[in-house]
PAGUDO-661235 format. One record per residue (C-alpha): residue number from 1; x negated, y, z. Coordinates in steps of 0.1 Angstrom, whole numbers, always signed. Layout:
vexpa	xx	yy	zz
NUM	X	Y	Z
...
END
This chain:
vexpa	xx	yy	zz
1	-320	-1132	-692
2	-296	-1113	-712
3	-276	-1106	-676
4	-305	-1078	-664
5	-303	-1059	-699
6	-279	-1025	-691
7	-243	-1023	-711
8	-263	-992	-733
9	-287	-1022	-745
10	-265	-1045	-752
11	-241	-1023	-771
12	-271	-1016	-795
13	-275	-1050	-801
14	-244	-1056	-807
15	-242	-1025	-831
16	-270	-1039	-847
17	-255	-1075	-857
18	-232	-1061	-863
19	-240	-1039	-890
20	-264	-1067	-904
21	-232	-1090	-905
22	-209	-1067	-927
23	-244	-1065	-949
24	-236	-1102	-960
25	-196	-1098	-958
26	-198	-1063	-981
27	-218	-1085	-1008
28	-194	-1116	-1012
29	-171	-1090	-1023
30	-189	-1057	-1036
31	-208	-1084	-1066
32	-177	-1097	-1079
33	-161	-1070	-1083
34	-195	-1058	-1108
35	-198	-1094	-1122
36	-179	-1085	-1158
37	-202	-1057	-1160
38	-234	-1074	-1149
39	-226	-1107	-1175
40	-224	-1082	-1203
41	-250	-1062	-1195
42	-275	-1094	-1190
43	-254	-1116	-1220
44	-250	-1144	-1194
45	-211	-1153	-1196
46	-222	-1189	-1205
47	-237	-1188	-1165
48	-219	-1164	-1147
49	-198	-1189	-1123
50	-238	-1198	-1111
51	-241	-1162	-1099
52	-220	-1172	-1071
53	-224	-1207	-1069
54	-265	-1202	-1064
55	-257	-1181	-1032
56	-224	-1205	-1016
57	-250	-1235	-1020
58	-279	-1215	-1004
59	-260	-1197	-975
60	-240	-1225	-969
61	-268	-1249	-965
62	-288	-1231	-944
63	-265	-1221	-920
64	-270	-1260	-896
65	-305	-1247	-896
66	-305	-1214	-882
67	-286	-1227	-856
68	-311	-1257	-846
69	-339	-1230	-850
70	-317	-1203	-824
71	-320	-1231	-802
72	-358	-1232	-806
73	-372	-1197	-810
74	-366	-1162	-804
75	-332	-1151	-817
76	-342	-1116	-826
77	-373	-1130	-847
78	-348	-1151	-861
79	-317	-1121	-871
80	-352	-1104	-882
81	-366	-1130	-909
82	-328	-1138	-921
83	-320	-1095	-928
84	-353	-1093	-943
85	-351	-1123	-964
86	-314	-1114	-975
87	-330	-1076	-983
88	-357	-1089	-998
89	-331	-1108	-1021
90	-311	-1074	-1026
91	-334	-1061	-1039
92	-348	-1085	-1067
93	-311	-1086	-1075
94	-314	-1052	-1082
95	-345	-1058	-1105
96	-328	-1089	-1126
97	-336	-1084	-1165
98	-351	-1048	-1158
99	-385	-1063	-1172
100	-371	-1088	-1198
101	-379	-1123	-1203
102	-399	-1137	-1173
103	-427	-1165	-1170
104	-412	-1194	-1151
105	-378	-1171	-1142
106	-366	-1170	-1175
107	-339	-1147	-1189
108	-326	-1117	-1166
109	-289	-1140	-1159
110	-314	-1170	-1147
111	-335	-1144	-1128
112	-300	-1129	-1111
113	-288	-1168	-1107
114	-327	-1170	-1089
115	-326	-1143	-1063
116	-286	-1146	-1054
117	-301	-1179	-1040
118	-327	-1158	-1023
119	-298	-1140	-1010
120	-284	-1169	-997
121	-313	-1177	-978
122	-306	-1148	-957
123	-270	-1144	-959
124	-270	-1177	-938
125	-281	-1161	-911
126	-264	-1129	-909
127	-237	-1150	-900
128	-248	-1177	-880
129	-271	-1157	-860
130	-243	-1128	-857
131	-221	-1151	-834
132	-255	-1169	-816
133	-266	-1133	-804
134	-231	-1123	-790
135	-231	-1155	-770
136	-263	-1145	-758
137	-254	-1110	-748
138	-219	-1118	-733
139	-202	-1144	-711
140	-171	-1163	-727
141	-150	-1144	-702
142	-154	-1108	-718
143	-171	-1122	-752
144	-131	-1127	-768
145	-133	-1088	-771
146	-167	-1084	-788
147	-159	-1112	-812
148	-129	-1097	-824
149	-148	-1071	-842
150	-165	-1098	-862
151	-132	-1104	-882
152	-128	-1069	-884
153	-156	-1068	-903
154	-150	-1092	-925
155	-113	-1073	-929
156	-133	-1043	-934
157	-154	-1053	-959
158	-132	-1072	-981
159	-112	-1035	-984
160	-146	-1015	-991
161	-160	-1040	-1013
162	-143	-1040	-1042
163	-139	-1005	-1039
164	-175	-997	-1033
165	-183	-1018	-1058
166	-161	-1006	-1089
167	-170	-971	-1083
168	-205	-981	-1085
169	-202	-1003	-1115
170	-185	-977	-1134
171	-197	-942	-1121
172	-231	-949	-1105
173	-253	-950	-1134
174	-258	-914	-1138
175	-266	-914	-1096
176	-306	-925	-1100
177	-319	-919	-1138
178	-323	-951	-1152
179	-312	-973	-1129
180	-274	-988	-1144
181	-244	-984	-1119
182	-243	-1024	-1115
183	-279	-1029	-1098
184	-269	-1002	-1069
185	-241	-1027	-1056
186	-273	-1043	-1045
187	-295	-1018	-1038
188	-271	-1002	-1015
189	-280	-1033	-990
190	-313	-1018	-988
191	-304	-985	-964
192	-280	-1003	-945
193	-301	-1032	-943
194	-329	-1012	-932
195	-308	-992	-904
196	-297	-1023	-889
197	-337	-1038	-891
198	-344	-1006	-863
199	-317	-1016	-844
200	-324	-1049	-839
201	-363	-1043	-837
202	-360	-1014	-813
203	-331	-1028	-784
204	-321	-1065	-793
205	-346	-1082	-770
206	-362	-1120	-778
207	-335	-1140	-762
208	-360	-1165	-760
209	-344	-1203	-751
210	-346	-1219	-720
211	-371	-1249	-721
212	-401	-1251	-743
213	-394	-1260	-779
214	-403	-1291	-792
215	-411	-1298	-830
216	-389	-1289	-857
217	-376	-1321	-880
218	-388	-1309	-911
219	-376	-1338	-929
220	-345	-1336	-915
221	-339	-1306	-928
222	-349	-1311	-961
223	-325	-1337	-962
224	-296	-1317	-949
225	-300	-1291	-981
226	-308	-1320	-1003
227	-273	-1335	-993
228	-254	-1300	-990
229	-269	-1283	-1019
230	-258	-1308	-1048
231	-221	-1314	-1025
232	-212	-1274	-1027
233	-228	-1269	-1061
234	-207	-1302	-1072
235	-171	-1283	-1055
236	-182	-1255	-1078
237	-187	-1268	-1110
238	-162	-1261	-1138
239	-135	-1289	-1140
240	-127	-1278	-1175
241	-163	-1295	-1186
242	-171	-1314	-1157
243	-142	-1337	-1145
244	-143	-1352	-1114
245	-156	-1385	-1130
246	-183	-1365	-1153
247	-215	-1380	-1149
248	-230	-1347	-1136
249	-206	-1346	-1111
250	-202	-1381	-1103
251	-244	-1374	-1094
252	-247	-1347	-1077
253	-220	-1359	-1053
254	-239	-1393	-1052
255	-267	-1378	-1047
256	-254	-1355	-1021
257	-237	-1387	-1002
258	-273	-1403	-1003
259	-292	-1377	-983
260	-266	-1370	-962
261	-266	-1409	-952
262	-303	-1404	-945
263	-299	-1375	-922
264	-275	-1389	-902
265	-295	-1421	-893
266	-326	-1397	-889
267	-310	-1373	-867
268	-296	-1404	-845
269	-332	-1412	-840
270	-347	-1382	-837
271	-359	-1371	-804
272	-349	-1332	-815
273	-321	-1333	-847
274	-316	-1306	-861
275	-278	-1314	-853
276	-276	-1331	-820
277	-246	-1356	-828
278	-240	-1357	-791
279	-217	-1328	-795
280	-195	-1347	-810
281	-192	-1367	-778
282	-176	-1331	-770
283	-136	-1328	-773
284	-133	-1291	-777
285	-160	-1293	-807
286	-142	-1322	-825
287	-113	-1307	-823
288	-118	-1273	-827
289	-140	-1279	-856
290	-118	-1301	-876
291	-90	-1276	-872
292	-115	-1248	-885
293	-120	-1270	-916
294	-86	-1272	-923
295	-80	-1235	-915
296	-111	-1224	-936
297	-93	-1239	-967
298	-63	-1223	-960
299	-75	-1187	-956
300	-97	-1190	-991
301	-63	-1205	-1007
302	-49	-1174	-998
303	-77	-1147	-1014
304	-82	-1167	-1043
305	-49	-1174	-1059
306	-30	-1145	-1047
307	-42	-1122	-1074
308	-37	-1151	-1099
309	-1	-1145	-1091
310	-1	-1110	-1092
311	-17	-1106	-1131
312	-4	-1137	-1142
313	+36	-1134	-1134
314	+38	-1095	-1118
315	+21	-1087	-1147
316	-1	-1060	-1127
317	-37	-1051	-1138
318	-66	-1064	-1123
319	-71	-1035	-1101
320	-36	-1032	-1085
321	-42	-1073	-1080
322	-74	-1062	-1062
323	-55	-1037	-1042
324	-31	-1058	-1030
325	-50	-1078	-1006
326	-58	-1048	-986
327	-23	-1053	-959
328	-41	-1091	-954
329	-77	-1079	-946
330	-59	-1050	-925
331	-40	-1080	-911
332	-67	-1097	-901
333	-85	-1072	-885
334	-59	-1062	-865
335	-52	-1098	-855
336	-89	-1106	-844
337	-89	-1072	-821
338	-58	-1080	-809
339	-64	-1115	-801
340	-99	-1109	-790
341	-89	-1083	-764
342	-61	-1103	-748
343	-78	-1133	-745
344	-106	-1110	-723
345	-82	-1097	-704
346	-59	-1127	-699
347	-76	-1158	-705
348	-54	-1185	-725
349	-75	-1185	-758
350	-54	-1214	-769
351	-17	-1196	-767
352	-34	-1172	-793
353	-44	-1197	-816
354	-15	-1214	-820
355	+8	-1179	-823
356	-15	-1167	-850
357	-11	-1202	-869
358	+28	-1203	-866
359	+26	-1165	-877
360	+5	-1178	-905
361	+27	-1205	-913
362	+56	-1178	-918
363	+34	-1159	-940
364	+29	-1190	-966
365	+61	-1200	-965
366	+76	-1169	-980
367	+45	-1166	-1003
368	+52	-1202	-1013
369	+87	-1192	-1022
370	+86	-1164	-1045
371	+103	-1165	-1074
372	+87	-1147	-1107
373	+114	-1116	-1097
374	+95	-1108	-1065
375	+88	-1070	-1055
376	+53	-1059	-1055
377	+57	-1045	-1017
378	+73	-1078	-1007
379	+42	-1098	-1019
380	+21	-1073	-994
381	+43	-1078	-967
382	+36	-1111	-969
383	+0	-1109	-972
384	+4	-1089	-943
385	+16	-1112	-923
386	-6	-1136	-934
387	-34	-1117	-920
388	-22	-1114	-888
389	-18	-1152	-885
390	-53	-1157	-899
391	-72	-1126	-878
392	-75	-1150	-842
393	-92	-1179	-866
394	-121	-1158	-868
395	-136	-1153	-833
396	-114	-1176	-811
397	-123	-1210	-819
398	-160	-1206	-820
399	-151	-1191	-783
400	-137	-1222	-769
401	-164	-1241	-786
402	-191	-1218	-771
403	-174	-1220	-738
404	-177	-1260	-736
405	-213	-1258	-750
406	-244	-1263	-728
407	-264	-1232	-732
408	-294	-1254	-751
409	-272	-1262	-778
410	-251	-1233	-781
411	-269	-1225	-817
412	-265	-1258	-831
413	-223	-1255	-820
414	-220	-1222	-832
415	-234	-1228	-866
416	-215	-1262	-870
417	-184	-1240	-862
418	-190	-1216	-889
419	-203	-1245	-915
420	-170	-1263	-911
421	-149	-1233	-921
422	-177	-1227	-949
423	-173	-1261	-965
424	-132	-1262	-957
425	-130	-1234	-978
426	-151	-1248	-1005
427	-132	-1284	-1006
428	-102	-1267	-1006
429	-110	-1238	-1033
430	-117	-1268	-1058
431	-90	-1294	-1048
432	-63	-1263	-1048
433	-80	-1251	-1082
434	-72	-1289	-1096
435	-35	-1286	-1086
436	-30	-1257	-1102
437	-44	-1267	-1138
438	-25	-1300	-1136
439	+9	-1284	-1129
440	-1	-1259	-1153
441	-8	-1286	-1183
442	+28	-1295	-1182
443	+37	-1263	-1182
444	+21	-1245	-1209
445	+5	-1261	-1244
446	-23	-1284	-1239
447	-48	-1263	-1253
448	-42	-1237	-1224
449	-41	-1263	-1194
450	-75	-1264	-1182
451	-98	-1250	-1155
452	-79	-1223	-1135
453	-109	-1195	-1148
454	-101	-1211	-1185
455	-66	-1210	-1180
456	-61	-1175	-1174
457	-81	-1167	-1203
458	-61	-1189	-1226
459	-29	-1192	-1216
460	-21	-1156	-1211
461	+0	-1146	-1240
462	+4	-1106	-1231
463	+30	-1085	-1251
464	+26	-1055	-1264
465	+39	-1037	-1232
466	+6	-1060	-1213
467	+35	-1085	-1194
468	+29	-1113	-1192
469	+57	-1137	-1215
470	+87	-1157	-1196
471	+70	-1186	-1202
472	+36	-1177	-1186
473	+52	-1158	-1157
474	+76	-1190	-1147
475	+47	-1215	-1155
476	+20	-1196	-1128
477	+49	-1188	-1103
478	+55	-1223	-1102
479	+18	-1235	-1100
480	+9	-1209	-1072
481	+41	-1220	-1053
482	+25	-1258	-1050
483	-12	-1243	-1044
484	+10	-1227	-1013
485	+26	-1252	-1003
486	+0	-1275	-1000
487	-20	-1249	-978
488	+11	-1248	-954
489	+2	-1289	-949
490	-37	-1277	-946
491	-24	-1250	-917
492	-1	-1276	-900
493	-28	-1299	-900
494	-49	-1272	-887
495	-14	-1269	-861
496	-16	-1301	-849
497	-52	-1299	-846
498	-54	-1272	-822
499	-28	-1289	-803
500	-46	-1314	-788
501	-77	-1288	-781
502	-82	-1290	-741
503	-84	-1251	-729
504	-111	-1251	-703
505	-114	-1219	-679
506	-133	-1192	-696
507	-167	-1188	-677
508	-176	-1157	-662
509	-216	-1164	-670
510	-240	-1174	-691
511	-258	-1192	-670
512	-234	-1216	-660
513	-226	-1251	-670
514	-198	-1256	-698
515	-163	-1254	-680
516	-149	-1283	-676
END
């Protein structure tokens, strides 16, 4: 029992998950920053949207299942397979192309494409598990605080990560003889990969599970990848040559459907789902979880098309557009902390949720109402305050749903917590993409309306001074505004939502029943 470890311990642990945690947030944003350089190097640009597709379909996939199998084994062999899988990953990353043409792997961008998957495998954990173990080592009643520092990791990373990773791209090659600046981004996983690995190994103890486990649905589980993997790689595809009605895409989302269909009537019968649909029965999850889908989309909204706006009507470079989402990852570390600590110290998670959505909802309006004239600074107050809306998102609704969770299925909700934001963010991402290449086809010649990746490409007629023309600036302004204002509907769904989430008394144990 995780109550007779001492505080030393348990901050060790924590350390430890920590660190293995900003591992898998550093990479989501360290690689694409090196892409452009790693395309050219490997001559992949027909396949370089795969290089993140092939680890969003494998971490988000997997994540339902290290829940069920937290819920079944030791948790610390568990955070131990997932690092070493994920740094096993690294470092074939690393290695992609170094030895040419491959048998069965093919080219050095299919073997990249290959082990980013690998990566997946493990980056599924680092997340899943990271919240699972804190649940473990602390009561809902002080775990607010020790969550909190999970979106400041995430804040953290996203600021180091491109940074970290441009400086390697460009200046690391002459660090290691032979070895080009672009395969450190992932070989740097291997140190810290292998620091956290000791920590966990030497003070995390087995947080074994309560009762015996029974077998693990193997079939169920290859039906819940076979149904998630086709659904996120179909989110992903490129709308400019695979329309929503494409046959490819038409497929993998029927096949997607199909399995799907099948786990769910498995699982129903199955004396140990991998996904116990009884949590359902739950209000807090329900709710909580539908307003973390909704939310998911709305914070990737934010990161994605902000720096469209920034090259594409400020006219800034692609660095400065990189720059300027460091006041929203500051943002929303300082509003996880914050709301972390103040929910430990005065209960009410619920009061925070909702002031971080209205603060949030303040943010998007003003970034949904900027004209093409718009001051750099103003765009990173803004941002700014979007962060500090968006920072309690991260650790406080996976609180209340951990707090009204039996401790037997507390894996399987905290990993359907974390998969709902996951695949919000994904729906979203490509439905918010859509909108802005439709409004953009009636803004700009035909031949430049197209996929939003396409249409920045194409329908960026630069000057000689590098602005952007009139015409270009008013027509993105305009599409980003709508992209904005349909993520303030997302966030006042997510509003509403959170509403009608009960707030159950924060338990002061783990080894209580949920609150009621």
């Amino acid at each position: 029992m995780t109550d007779t470890l001492s505080h030393r311990q348990k901050m060790l642990t924590f350390g430890g998950i920590l660190l293995a945690m900003f591992l898998g947030a550093l990479d989501q944003t360290i690689v694409s920053t090196a892409l452009p350089r790693i395309v050219a190097d490997l001559h992949g640009l027909d396949r370089f949207t795969w290089v993140a597709t092939a680890y969003l379909v494998a971490s988000t996939a997997l994540v339902p299942i290290y829940g069920k199998l937290a819920d079944m084994y030791s948790r610390r062999t568990i955070e131990v397979v997932a690092v070493s899988v994920f740094l096993l990953g690294s470092g074939l990353c690393g290695l992609a192309g170094k030895f040419g043409t491959l048998p069965l792997l093919g080219d050095g961008m299919t073997q990249l494409i290959v082990f980013r998957a690998v990566q997946g495998l493990g980056g599924a954990g680092l997340f899943a598990m990271a919240f699972i173990i804190i649940a473990n080592l602390f009561p809902p009643a002080e775990r607010g605080r020790y969550q909190g520092y999970t979106g400041a990791v995430f804040g953290t990373s996203s600021v180091l990560g491109p940074l970290l990773g441009g400086f390697l791209t460009d200046r690391g090659g002459g660090l290691i003889p032979g070895v080009e600046g672009w395969r450190l981004v992932f070989y740097v996983n291997l140190p810290l990969g292998l620091v956290a690995l000791w920590f966990i190994l030497k003070y995390m103890p087995p947080l074994r599970p309560r009762t015996a486990p029974k077998s693990f649905d193997f079939v169920s589980a290859l039906l819940l990848v076979s149904g998630l993997g086709p659904l996120v790689a179909a989110l992903q595809l490129n709308r400019a040559q695979y329309g929503w009605t494409a046959p490819l895409t038409l497929g993998l989302l029927g096949g997607a459907l199909g399995a799907l269909a099948l786990f769910v009537g498995r699982s129903l019968r199955h004396e140990n789902p991998i996904l116990n649909f009884s949590l359902f029965k739950n209000k807090v999850f329900r709710t909580a979880n539908a307003a973390l889908f909704l939310l998911g989309g709305a914070f990737l909204g934010v990161i994605i098309f902000e720096p469209l706006f920034m090259v594409n009507v400020l006219g800034e470079s692609a660095t400065r557009a990189g720059v300027s989402l460091i006041p929203l990852s500051l943002g929303v570390v300082t509003g996880s902390l914050l709301a972390g600590q103040m929910v430990s110290r005065y209960g009410h998670y619920k009061r925070w949720m909702l002031a971080g959505i209205s603060l949030l909802l303040v943010g998007l309006s003003l970034l949904a109402t900027m004209p093409p004239t718009v001051q750099y600074y103003q765009v990173l107050i803004y941002l700014a305050v979007c962060g500090l809306g968006l920072g309690p998102t991260m650790p406080l609704y996976t609180l209340a749903v951990q707090n009204a969770t039996a401790p037997q299925l507390m894996g399987q909700a905290t990993s359907a917590s974390q998969f709902s934001r996951q695949i919000g963010g994904a729906l979203a991402a490509s439905a918010l993409g859509a909108v802005l290449s439709l409004t953009l086809a009636h803004a700009l010649p035909a031949q430049a309306a197209r996929a939003p990746r396409q249409t920045i490409a194409a329908a960026r007629p630069v000057a000689a001074t590098g602005a952007p023309s009139p015409a270009v600036r008013n027509a993105f302004a305009k599409a980003i505004g709508r992209v904005y204002l349909l993520n303030i509907f997302l966030v006042v769904g997510g509003l509403i939502t959170t509403l009608f989430i009960p707030e159950l008394p924060l338990r002061k144990s783990n080894d209580g029943p949920p609150a009621e």
